[in-house]
Every structure is written in C-alpha cells, then in structure tokens.
C-alpha positions in Angstrom: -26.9 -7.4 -16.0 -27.4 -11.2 -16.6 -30.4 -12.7 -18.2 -31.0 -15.5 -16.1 -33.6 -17.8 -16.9 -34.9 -19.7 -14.1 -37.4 -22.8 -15.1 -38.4 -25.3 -11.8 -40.3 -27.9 -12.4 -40.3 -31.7 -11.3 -38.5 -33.8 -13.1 -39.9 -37.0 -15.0 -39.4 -40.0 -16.7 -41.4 -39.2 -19.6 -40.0 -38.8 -22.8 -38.9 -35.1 -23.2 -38.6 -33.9 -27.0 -36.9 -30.9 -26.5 -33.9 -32.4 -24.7 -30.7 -33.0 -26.7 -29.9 -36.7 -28.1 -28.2 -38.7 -26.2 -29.3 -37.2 -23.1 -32.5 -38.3 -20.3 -34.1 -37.0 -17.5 -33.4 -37.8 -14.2 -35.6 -40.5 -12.7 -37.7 -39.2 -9.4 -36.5 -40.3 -6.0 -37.2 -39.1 -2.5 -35.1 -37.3 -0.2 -36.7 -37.8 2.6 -39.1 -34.9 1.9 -40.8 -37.8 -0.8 -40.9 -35.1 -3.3 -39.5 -35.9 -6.7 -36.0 -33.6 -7.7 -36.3 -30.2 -9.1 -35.0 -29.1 -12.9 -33.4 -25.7 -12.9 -32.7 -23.8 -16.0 -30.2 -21.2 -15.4 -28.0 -19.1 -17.8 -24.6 -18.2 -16.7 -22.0 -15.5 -18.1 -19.0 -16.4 -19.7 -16.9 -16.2 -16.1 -19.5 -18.3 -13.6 -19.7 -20.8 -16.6 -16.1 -21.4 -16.4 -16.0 -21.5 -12.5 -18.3 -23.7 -12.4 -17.0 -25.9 -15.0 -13.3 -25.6 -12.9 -15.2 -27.2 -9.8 -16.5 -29.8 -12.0 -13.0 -30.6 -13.1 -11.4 -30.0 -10.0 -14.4 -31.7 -7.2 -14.6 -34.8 -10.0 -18.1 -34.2 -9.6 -21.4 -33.0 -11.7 -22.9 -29.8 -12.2 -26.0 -30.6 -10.6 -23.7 -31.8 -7.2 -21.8 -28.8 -7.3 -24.1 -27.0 -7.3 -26.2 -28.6 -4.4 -23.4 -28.0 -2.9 -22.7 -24.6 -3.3 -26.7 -24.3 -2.2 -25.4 -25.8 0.8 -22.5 -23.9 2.0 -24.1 -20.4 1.1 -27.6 -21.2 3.3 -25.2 -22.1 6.0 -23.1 -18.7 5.4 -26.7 -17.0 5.6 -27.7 -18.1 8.4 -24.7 -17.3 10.4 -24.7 -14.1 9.3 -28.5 -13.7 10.4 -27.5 -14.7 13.6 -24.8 -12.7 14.0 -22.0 -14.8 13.4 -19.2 -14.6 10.1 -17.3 -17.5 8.4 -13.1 -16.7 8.5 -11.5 -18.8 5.7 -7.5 -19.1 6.5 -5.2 -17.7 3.7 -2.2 -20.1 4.0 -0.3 -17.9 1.2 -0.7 -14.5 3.2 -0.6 -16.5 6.5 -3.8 -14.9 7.8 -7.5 -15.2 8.0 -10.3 -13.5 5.9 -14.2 -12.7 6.8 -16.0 -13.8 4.4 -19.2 -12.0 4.1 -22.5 -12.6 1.5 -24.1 -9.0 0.8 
C-alpha cells in the first residue's frame, strides 16, 4: 500500500523556512477562478516516481505541468465513462485499438 501524503494549501510569497536552498515558492496568479495555485505534497513509489520523471524528460516539461496535465486527461476519461462513453487509444505496433478503461 502507498503512504501518500497529501498537503493543499495556497501557495505564497512569503519566505518558507522549511523549503530546500536554492529553491522559492510559486508567486500567486489567477486562473480565471482569481484563486491563488494550490501546493500538493504527494509521495510516490519507486515506479510512478520514475514515470513521472520519464514524462518530464520526454514532454520537456515540469512536474507541476505534467501533472496538470495528467489531471486533465483522466477528468476527461471520467467523465466519458460516466456518460457512457470509452476512450480507444490506437496500437500502431499490434495494428489495432485498445479501450482504455479507469476502475
């Protein structure tokens, strides 16, 4: 089972003095909700750790956008599947298409 540690709170400009050297908060900025962005504290295992840090390499991106993106894509998922509906991701290896399916 994972320990997963999950911390939201908004994130601030103020000086934080448990943060690591070298490193600072994100300054607030609206959305278009006006609410300032969320910190989450999460602890992966060893294999979502390196997944994650795969996209980063791969998308050329941060963690934080990959994994707004990955927020993204599995609400959309979600809601298909509430209404009904299934996402089919083409295989172009096996030449055919798979169901993809969130339990």
């Amino acid at each position: 089972m994972t320990n997963t540690v999950n911390t939201e709170r908004p994130a601030t400009t103020e000086p934080d003095t448990t943060q690591q050297p070298g490193r600072r908060r994100p300054t607030p900025s609206t959305d278009g909700g006006g609410e300032a962005p969320r910190r989450l504290v999460v602890e992966l295992n060893k294999r979502p750790a390196q997944d994650l840090q795969w996209l980063v390499d791969v998308e050329e991106a941060n963690k934080t956008t990959i994994v707004n993106r990955a927020l993204q894509v599995y609400k959309h998922v979600v809601e298909l599947q509430l209404r009904g509906g299934s996402v089919l991701l083409e295989d172009p290896d096996r030449e055919q298409l798979e169901r993809m399916l969130i339990l």
